[in-house]
C-alpha positions as CSV (number, residue, x, y, z in Angstrom):
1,X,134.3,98.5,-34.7
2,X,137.5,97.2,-33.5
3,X,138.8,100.3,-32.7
4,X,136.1,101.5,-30.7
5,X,136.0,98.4,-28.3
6,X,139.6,98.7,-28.2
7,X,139.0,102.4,-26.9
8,X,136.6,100.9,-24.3
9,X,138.9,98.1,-22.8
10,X,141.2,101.1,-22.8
11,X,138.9,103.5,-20.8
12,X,137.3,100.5,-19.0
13,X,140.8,99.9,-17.5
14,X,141.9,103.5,-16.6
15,X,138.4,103.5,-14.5
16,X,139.2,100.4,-12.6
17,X,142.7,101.9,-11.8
18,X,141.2,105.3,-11.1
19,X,138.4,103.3,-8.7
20,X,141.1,101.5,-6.9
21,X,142.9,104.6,-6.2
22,X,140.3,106.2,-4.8
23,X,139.8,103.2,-2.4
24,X,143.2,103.0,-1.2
25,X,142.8,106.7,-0.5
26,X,139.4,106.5,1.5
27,X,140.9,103.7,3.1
28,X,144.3,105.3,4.6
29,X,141.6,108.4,5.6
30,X,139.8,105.9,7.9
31,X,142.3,103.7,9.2
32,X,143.4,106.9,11.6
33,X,139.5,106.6,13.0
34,X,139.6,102.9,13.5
35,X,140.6,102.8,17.0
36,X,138.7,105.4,18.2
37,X,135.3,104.2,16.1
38,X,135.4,100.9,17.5
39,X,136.0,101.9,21.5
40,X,132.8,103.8,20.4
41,X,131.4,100.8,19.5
42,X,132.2,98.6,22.1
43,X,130.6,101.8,24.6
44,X,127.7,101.3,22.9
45,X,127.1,97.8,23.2
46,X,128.5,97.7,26.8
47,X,125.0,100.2,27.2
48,X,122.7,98.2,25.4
49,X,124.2,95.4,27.8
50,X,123.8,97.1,31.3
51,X,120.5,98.6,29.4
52,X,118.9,94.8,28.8
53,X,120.2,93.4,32.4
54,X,119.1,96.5,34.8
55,X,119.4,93.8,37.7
56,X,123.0,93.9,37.0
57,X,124.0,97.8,37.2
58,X,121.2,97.5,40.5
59,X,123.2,94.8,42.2
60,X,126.8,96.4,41.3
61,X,125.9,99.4,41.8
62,X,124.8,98.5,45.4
63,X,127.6,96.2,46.0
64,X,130.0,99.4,45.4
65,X,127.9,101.4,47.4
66,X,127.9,99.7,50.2
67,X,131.6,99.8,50.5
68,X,131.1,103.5,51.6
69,X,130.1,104.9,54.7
70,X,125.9,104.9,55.2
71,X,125.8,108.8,55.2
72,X,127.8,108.3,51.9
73,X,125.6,105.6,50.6
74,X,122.7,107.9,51.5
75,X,123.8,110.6,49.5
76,X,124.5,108.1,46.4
77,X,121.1,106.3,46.4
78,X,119.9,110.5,46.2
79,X,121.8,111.2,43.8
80,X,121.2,108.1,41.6
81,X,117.5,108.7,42.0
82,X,117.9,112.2,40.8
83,X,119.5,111.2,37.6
84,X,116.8,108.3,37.1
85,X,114.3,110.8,37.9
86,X,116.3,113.3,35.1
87,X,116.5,110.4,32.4
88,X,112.9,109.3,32.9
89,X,111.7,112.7,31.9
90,X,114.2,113.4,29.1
91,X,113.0,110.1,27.8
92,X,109.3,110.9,27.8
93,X,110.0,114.6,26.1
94,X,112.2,113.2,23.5
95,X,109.3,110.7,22.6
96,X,106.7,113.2,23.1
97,X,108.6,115.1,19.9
């Protein structure tokens, strides 16, 4: 009986070892993604942001707008409405499925 749990404490140690390992080596595999994953993230959280506070993007969008000329602005507040107009419906069909 001793020598099998002396077998298990054996085996039970070579798994831990072989577990940490294996960690270390997922670990060094992700580190290269890091950067990139978390200016990901903080995109995504910057458009649940502007997303939440639409009186924001409005008032800074109009704000930078205005610095151009009014044919300019014109052309911007089209364009802007186009895209809305674009989202709105890609919205509704992605529901829709």
């Amino acid at each position: 009986m001793n020598t099998t749990l002396v077998k298990l404490a054996k085996k039970r140690q070579r798994l831990v070892e072989e577990a940490q390992m294996q960690r270390r080596a997922v670990a060094d595999q992700f580190q290269a993604w890091h950067k990139p994953i978390s200016m990901l993230d903080y995109a995504i959280n910057m458009l649940r942001y502007l997303k939440q506070h639409p009186v924001l993007v409005a008032s800074g969008g109009s704000a930078l707008l205005s610095m151009f000329k009014p044919n300019a602005l014109s052309l911007w507040l089209q364009r802007g409405l186009l895209a809305w107009q674009i989202l709105s419906k890609f919205k509704k069909k992605r529901q829709s499925n």
